[in-house]
C-alpha positions as CSV (number, residue, x, y, z in Angstrom):
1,X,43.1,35.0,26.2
2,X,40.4,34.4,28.7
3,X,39.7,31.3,30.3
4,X,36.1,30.0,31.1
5,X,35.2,28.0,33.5
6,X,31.3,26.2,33.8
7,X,31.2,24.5,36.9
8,X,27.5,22.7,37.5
9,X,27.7,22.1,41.7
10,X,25.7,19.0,43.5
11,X,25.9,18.2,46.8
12,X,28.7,15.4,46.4
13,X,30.3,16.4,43.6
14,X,31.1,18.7,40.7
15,X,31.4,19.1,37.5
16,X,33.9,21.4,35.8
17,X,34.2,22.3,31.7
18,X,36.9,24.7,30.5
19,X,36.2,26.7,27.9
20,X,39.6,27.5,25.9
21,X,39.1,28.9,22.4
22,X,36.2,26.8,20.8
23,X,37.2,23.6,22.8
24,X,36.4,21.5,25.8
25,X,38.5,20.1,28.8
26,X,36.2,18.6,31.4
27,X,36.6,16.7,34.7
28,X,34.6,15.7,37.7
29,X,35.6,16.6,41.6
30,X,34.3,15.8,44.9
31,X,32.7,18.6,46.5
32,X,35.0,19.0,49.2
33,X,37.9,20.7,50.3
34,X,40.3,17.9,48.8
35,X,38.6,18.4,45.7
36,X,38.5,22.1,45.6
37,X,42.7,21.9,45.7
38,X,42.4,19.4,43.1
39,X,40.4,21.8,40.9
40,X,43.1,24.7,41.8
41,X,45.5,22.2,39.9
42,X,43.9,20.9,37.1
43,X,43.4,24.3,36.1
44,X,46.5,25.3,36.3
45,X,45.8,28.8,37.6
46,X,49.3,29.6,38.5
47,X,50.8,29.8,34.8
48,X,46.9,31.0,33.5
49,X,46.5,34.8,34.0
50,X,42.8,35.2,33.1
51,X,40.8,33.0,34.5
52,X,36.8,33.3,34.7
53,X,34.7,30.5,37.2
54,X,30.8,30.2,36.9
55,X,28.9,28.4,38.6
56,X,25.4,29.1,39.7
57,X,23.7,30.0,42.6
58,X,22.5,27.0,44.5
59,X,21.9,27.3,48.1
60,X,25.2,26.2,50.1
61,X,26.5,23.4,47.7
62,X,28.4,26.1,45.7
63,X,29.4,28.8,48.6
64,X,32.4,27.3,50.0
65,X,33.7,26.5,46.4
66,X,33.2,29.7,45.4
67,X,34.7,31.2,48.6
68,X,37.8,28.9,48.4
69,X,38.5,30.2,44.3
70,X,37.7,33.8,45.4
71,X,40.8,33.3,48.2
72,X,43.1,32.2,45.4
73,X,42.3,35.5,43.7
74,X,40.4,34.1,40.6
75,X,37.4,35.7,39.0
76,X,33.9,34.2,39.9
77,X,30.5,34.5,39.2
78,X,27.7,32.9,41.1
79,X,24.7,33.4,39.0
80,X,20.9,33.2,39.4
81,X,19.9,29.7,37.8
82,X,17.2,31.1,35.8
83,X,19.4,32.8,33.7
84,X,21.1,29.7,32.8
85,X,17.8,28.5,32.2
86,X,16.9,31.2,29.5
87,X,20.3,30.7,27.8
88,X,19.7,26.9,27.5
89,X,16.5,27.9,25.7
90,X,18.4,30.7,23.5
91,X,20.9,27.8,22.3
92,X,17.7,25.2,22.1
93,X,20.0,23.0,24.1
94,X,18.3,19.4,24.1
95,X,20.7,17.2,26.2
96,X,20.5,17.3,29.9
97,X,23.7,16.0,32.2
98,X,25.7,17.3,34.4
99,X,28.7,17.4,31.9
100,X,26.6,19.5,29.3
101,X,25.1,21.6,31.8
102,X,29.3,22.5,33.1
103,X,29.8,23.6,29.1
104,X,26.6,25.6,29.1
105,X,27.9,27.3,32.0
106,X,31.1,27.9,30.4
107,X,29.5,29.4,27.5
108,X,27.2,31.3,29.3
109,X,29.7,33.2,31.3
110,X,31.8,33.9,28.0
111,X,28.5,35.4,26.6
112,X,27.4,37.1,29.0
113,X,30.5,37.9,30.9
114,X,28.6,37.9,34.6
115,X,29.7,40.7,37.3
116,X,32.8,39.3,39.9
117,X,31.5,37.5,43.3
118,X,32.6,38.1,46.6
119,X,32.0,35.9,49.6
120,X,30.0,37.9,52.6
121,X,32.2,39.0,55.6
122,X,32.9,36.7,58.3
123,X,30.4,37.8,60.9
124,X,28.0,38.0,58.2
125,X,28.5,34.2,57.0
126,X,27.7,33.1,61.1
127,X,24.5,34.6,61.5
128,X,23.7,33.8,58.0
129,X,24.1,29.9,58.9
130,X,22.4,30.6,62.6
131,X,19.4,31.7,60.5
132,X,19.2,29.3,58.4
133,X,19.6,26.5,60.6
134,X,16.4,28.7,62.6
135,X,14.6,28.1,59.8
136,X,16.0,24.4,59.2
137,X,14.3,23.7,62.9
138,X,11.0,25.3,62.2
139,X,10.5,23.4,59.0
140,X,11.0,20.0,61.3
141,X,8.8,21.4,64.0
142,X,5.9,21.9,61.9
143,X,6.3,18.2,60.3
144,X,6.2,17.0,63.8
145,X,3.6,19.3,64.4
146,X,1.4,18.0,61.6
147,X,2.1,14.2,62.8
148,X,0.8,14.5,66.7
149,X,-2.1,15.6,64.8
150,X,-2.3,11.9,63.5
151,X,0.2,10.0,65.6
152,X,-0.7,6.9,66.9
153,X,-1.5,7.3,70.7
154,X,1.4,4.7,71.5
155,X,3.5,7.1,69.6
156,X,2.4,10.5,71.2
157,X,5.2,10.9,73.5
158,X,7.8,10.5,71.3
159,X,6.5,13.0,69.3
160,X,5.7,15.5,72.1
161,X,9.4,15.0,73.3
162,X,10.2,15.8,70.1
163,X,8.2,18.9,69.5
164,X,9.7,20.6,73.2
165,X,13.0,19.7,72.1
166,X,13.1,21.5,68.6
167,X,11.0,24.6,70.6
168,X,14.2,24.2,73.0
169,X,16.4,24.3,69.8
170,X,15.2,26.6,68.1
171,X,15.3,29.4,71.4
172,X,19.0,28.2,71.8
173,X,19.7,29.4,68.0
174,X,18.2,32.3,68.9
175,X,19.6,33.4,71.7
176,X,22.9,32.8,69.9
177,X,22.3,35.0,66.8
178,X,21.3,37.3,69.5
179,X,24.5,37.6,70.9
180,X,25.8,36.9,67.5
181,X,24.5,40.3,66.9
182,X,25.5,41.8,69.9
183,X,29.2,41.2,70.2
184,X,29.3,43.0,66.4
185,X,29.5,46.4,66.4
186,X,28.6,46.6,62.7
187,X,25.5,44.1,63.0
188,X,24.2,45.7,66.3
189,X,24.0,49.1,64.4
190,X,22.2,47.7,61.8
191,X,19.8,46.0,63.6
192,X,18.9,48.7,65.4
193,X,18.3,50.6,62.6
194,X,16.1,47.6,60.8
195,X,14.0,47.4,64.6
196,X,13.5,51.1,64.5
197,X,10.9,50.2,61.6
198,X,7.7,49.6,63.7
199,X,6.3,46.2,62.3
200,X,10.0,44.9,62.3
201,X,10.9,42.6,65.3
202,X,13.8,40.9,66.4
203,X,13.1,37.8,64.8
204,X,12.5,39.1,61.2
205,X,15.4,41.7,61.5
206,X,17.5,39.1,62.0
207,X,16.4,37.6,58.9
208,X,16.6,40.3,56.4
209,X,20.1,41.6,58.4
210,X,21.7,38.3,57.2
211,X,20.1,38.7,53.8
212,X,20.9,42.7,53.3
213,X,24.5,42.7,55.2
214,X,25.6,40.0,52.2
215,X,24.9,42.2,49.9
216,X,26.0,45.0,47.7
217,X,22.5,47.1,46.3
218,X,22.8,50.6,44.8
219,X,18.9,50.7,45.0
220,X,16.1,49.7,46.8
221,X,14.3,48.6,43.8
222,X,17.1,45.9,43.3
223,X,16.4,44.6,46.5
224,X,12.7,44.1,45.6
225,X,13.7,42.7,42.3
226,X,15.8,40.0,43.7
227,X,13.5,38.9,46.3
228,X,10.9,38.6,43.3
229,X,8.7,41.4,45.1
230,X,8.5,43.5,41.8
231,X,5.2,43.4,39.7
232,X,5.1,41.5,36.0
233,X,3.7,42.8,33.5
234,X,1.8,40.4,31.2
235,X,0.5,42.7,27.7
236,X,1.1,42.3,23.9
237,X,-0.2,44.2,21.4
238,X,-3.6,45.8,22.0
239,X,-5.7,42.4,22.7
240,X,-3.3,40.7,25.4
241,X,-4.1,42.6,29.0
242,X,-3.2,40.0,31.2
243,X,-3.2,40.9,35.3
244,X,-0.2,42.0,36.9
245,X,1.6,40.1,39.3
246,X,4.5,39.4,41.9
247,X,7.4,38.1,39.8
248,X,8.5,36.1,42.6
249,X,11.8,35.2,41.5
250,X,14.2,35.4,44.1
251,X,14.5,34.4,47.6
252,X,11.3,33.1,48.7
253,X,11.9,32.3,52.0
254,X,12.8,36.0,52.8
255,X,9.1,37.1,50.9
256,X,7.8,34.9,53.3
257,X,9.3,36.2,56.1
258,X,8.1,39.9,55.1
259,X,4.3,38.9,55.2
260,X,3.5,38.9,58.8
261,X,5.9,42.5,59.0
262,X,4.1,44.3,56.6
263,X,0.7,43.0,57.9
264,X,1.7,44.4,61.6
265,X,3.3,47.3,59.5
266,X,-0.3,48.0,57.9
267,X,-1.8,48.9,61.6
268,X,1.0,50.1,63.7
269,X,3.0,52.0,61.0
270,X,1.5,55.4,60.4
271,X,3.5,55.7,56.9
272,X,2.8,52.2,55.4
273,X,-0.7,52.3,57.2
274,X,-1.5,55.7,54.8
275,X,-0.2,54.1,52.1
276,X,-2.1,51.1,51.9
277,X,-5.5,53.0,52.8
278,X,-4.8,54.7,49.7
279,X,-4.3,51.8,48.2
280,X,-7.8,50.1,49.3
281,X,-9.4,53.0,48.7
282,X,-8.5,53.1,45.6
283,X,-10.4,49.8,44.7
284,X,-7.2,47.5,45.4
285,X,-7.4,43.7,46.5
286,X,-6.3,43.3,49.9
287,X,-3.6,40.7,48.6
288,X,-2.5,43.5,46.1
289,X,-1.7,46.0,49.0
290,X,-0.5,43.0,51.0
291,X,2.4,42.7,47.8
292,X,2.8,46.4,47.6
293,X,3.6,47.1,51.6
294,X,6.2,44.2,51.6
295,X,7.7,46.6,48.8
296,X,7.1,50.0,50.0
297,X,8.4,47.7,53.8
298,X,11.4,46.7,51.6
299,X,12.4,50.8,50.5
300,X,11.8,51.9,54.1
301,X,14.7,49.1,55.2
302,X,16.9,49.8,52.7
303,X,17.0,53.8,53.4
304,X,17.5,53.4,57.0
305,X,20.5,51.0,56.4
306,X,21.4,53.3,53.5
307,X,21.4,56.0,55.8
308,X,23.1,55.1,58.6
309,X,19.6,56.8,60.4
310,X,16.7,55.2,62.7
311,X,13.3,55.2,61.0
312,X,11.0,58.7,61.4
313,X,7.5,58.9,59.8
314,X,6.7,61.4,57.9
315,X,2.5,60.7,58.4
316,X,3.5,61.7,62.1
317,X,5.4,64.8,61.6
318,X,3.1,66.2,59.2
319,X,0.1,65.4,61.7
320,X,2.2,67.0,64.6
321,X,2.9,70.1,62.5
322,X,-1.2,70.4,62.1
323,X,-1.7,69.9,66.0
């Protein structure tokens, strides 16, 4: 018999319900490494042979839980929250705590029986927390940013200190994911391959590299589909023609980082600059071609790293063959 495990992660703390035929055992643990052991016990793994952990996917609050059960060979799932969401709403669940949101997870992962977890590779986990603590630092540099606009003139000098420290920062992180990079064969070949993509620089390759090198994809279009790049469709029945639009649900501070690429991409790439003159031509809001390069941007990354081969354009060989 298969055990279920709901665990509903906060920053302090966590809550865990087991799920053993039809009944409940909850407990709450601190979310640290004292409490992850304590977990490990009060589950009694060792004399339990099938054991099944979900918890969802909430930023770094979860990962090092998730890592830690993963290492004592148990089965876990970290899941997008919005599909917790939807089977709250399936079950019309009314209450709201931490407790009942553990036993929804427990159910959840008995209904839906979610695919296994692994924790990224080693390397990959550094420049994963280089890059986000980049974008940490950027986040405070435009807040300090937006107050010398207002500051006080007695406080102006605080904040310009502060403002060439975080630049400071922020090019020391840099240089380290840079080396990060370098010193791994496996990364370095990578990001080549993502920099051979004209519109890619080093900045945003280093981005999506800690985002693509986590994961597992058989297809490019679930790599748009997780990054909430893919177009919704909004019809029913023959009245309701609503417009179609980005899903955006999944990481939006990678869609983000893919705006200013596929803008460069749209002028300097001769494939994706093709493709969106088709596009426009074809009576296309410029946001709309905007949305479809970051996706057509997207396929192009995923084939070279698929590959194992640097970017060539089509547009230009076809051109040369002309000449």
């Amino acid at each position: 018999m298969t055990v279920y495990i709901g665990i509903d992660i906060a920053s302090k703390k966590f809550d865990a319900a087991e799920l053993c035929d039809g009944a409940y055992r909850c407990k709450i643990f601190e979310n640290t490494p004292a409490g992850f052991t304590a977990l490990y016990k009060w589950l009694k793994a060792d004399s339990i042979p099938d054991i099944h952990v979900c918890l969802e996917a909430t930023g770094n609050y979860g990962t090092a839980l998730a890592t830690f059960l993963y290492e004592k060979n148990l089965k876990v799932s970290v899941v997008n929250p919005s599909r917790i969401k939807g089977f709250a709403v399936s079950e019309l669940t009314r209450t709201k705590t931490d407790k009942a949101d553990s036993r929804l997870i427990a159910r959840f992962c008995k209904a839906a029986q979610p695919a296994p977890w692994r924790p990224a590779p080693a390397p990959v986990r550094r420049l994963q927390a280089l890059v986000r603590r980049v974008g940490a630092l950027n986040g405070m540099l435009r807040m300090e940013c937006n107050r010398r606009e207002n500051a006080d003139i007695d406080a102006q000098e605080s904040v310009e200190r502060m403002i060439n420290h975080l630049k400071m920062e922020i090019e020391s992180v840099r240089r380290a994911i840079k080396d990060h990079i370098s010193s791994d064969p496996d990364l370095k070949n990578q990001d080549d391959l993502l920099q051979s993509v004209p519109g890619i620089g080093a900045v945003s390759a280093s981005l999506i590299l800690s985002f693509m090198a986590g994961k597992e994809f058989a297809k490019a279009k679930e790599v748009t589909a997780f990054l909430g790049l893919n177009p919704r469709h909004h019809q029913s029945g023959t009245s309701v023609r609503g417009k179609t639009r980005m899903s955006k649900m999944g990481d939006a501070r990678l869609r983000c980082a893919l705006y200013m690429p596929a803008l460069v991409a749209l002028k300097h790439n001769p494939d994706i600059r093709a493709f969106g003159q088709r596009l426009l031509t074809a009576g296309k809001p410029r946001m709309v071609v905007v949305g479809a390069v970051m996706r057509k941007l997207i396929h192009i990354l995923f084939g070279v790293l698929k590959s194992g081969t640097g970017f060539s354009s089509r547009v230009a060989v076809k051109e040369a063959i002309k000449q």
